[in-house]
C-alpha positions in Angstrom: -73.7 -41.3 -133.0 -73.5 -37.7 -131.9 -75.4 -34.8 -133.5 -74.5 -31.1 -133.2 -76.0 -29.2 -130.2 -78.9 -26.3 -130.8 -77.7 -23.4 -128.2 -80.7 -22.2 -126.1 -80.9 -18.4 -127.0 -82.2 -16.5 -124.5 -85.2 -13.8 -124.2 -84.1 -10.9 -121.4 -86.7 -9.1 -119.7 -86.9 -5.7 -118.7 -85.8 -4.2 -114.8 -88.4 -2.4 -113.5 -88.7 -2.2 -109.5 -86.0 -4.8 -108.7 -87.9 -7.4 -110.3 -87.3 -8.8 -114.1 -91.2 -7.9 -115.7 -91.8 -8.8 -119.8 -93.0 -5.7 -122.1 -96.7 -5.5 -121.0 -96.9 -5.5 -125.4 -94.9 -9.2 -125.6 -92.8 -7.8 -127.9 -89.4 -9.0 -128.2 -86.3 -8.1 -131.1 -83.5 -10.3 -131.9 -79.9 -8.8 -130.4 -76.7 -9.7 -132.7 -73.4 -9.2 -132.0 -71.1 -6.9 -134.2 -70.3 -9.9 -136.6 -73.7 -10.4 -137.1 -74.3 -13.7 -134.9 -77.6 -14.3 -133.1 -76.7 -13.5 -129.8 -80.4 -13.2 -127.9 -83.7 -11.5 -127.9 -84.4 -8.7 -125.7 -87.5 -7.5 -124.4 -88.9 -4.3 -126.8 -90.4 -1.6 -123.9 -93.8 0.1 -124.7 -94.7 3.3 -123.4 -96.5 1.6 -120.9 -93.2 -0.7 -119.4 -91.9 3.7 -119.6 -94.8 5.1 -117.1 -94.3 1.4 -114.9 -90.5 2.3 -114.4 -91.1 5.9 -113.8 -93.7 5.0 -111.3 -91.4 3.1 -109.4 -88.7 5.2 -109.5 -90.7 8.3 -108.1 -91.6 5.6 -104.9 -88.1 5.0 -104.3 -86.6 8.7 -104.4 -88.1 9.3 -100.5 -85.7 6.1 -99.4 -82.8 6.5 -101.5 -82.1 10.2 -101.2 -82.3 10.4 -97.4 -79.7 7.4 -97.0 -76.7 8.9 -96.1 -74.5 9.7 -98.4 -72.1 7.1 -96.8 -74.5 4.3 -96.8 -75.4 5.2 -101.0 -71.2 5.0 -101.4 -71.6 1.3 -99.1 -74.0 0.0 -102.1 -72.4 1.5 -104.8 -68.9 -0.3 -104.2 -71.0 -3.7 -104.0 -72.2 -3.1 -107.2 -68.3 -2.9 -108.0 -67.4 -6.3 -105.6 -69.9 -7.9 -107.8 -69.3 -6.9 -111.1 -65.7 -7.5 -110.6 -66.6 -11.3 -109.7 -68.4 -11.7 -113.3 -65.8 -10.0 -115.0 -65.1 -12.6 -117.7 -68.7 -12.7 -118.6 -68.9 -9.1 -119.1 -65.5 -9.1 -121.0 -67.0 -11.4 -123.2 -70.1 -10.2 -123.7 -68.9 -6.5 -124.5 -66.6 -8.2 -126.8 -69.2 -9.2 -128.9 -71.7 -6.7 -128.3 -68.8 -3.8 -129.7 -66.2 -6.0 -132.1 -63.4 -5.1 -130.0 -60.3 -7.4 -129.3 -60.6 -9.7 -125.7 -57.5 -6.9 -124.4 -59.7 -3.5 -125.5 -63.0 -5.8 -123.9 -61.2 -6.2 -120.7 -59.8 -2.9 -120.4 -63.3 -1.2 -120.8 -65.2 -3.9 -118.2 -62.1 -2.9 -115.8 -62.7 0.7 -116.2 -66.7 0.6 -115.6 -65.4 -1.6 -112.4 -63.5 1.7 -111.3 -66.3 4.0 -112.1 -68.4 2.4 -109.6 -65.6 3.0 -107.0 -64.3 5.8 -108.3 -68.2 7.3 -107.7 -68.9 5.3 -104.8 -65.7 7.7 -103.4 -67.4 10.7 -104.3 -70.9 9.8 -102.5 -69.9 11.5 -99.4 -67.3 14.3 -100.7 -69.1 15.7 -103.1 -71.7 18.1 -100.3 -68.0 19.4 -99.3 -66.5 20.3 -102.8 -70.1 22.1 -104.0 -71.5 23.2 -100.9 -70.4 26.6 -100.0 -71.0 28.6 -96.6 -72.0 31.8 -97.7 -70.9 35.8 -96.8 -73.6 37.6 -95.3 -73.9 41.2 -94.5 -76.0 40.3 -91.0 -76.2 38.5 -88.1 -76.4 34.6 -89.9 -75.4 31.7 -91.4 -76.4 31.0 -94.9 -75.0 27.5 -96.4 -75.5 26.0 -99.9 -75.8 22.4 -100.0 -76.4 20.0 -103.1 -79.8 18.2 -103.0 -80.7 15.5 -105.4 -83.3 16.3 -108.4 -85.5 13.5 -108.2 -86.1 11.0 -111.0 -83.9 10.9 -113.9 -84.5 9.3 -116.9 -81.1 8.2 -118.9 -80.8 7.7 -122.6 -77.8 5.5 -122.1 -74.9 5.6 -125.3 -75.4 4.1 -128.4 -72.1 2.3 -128.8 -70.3 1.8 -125.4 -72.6 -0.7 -124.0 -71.0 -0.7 -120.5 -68.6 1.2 -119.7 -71.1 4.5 -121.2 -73.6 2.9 -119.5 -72.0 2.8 -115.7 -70.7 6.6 -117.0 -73.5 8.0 -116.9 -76.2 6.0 -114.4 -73.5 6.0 -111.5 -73.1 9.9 -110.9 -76.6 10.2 -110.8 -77.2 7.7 -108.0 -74.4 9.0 -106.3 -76.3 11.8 -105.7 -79.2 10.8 -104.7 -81.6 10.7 -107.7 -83.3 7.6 -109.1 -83.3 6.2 -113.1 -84.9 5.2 -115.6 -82.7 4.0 -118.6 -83.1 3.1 -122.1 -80.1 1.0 -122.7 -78.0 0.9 -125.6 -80.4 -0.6 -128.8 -78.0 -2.4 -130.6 -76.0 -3.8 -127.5 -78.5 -4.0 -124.8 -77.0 -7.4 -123.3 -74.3 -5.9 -121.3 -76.8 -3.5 -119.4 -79.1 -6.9 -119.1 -76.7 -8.5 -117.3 -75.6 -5.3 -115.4 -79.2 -5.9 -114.1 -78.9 -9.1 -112.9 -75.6 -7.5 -111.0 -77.8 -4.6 -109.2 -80.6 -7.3 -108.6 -78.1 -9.4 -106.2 -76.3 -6.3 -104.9 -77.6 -3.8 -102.0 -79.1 -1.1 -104.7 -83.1 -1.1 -103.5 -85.1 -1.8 -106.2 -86.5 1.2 -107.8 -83.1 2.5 -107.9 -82.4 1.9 -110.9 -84.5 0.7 -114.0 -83.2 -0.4 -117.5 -85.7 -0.9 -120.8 -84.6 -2.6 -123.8 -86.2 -1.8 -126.6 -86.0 1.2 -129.3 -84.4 4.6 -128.3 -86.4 6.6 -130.7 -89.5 5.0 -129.7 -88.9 5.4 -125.9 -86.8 8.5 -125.3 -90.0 11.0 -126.3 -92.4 9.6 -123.5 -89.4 9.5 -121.2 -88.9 13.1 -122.1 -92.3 14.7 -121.8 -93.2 12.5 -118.8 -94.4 15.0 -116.2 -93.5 13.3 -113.2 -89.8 13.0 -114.5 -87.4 15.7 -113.3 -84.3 15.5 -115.7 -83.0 13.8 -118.9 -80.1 12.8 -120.1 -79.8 12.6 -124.1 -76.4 12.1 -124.4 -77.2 8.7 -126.0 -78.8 10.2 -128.9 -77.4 12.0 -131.5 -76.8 15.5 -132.0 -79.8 16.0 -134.7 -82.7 14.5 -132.9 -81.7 16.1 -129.6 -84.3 19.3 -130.3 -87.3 17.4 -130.6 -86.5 16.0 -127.1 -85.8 19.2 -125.7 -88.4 20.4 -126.5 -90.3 17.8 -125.3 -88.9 18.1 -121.7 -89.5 22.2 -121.5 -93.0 21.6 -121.4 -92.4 20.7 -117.7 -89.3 22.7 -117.1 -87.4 19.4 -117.4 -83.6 19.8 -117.0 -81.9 18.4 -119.5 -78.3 17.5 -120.2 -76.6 16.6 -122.9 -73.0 15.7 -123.1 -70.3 13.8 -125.6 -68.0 12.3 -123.7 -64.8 10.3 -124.1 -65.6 7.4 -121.9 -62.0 6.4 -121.3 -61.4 9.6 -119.7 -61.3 10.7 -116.1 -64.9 11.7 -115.6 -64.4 15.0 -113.4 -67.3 16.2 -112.2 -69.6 17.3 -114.5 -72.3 14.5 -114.2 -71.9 14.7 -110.5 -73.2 18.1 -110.9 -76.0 18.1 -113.8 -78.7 16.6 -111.6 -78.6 18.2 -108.7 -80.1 21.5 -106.9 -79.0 24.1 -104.7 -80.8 24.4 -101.6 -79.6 27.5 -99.2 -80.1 27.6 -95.5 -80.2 30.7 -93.8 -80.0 30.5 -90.0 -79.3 33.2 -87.2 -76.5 33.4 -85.2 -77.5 33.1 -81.3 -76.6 35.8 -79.0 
């Protein structure tokens, strides 16, 4: 006599610090795929799990931005190595998370693959394209070199749950920064598992730091946090995008806020919204 099987749905916790903490409130919501299907419960962030990941974050900046930029493009193409190994889980899991055909699934988990390397590429190229050394009427040098901002906190897109997501957390890495992100509410499990990828790879943790849970709940606090440096709203709509910048002035937050088409070549827009300029003068020797 056999009797049908009860699947064991899983409850996913949030990344904070490298390590896989529950919401300090025990909350949890139920995660469904695009059909409608009971897929898992993720872990609903509090303000609180928002200060914890920020806190963290601001401890790794010292480490992360002095690694060369060589060494930061070393652990961004293991993140690739390893994503690329799973690559059937994330095919299906996007694929469930967005509706989209197995071929359109595939095509999007292959692309956020080649973001990574695609960015990874960049890590040490991008001083050279931004930089500048500078005319000046004396006896120096003057040079204009990219630093990174500090901690960024992400409001990752609504509806491309990985591919958007790798869009717009790898450039800021690349650069130096650290992040806190607020993954896609409707389709966190492909930035869940994107976790478990980052936990295994070379990223220190801090790095980065993903909360599940609901955007408009989260994104104010991550906005008006003091001890954040820049946001990224492109995962919110147009209309609530105010309230959040305004949120983010009181500190003299930069914000940035961007509709892309994820498919596209990325150029190098993101590369540039979270850094600053730093010029050196120095004199010439006689």
């Amino acid at each position: 006599m056999t009797s049908e099987r009860v699947p064991v749905r899983k409850t996913y916790k949030l990344y904070i610090g490298g390590a896989f903490p529950r919401s300090e409130s025990g909350r949890s919501y139920p995660v469904t795929s695009a059909s409608g299907e009971l897929l898992a419960h993720a872990a609903q962030a509090s303000r609180k799990d928002v200060r914890d990941a920020v806190v963290v974050a601001r401890k790794a900046v010292g480490g992360w931005s002095k690694a060369t930029a060589y060494n930061r493009g070393q652990v961004l193409y293991r993140v690739a190595e390893l994503l690329e190994g799973r690559r059937a889980q994330f095919v299906d899991e996007v694929r469930a998370a967005e509706g989209v055909s197995a071929q359109a699934a595939a095509a999007q988990v292959d692309a956020a693959i080649d973001r990574w390397v695609h960015y990874a590429g960049w890590t040490d190229k991008f001083a050279q394209v931004v930089g500048s050394t500078n005319p000046v009427a004396g006896p120096y040098f003057t040079f204009s070199l990219p630093e990174p901002t500090g901690v960024v906190g992400v409001l990752a897109p609504q509806e491309s749950s990985l591919l958007g997501l790798v869009s717009v957390v790898a450039p800021a890495v690349a650069t130096g920064n650290t992040v806190v992100v607020v993954a896609s509410q409707a389709r966190p499990l492909p930035a869940v598992s994107l976790t478990e990828v980052l936990a295994t790879s070379d990223v220190p943790g801090g790095v980065i730091n993903v909360l599940t849970g609901f955007t408009a709940e989260l994104a104010p606090w991550l906005a008006s946090h003091r001890d954040v440096n820049a946001i990224d709203i492109s995962g919110v709509v147009a209309a609530d995008r105010p309230a959040l910048q305004a949120a983010a002035a009181d500190n003299v937050k930069r914000v940035f806020a961007r509709d892309d088409d994820w498919v596209s070549p990325p150029g190098l827009a993101r590369l540039r919204a979270f850094v600053e300029t730093k010029t050196v003068w120095h004199p010439i020797g006689v």
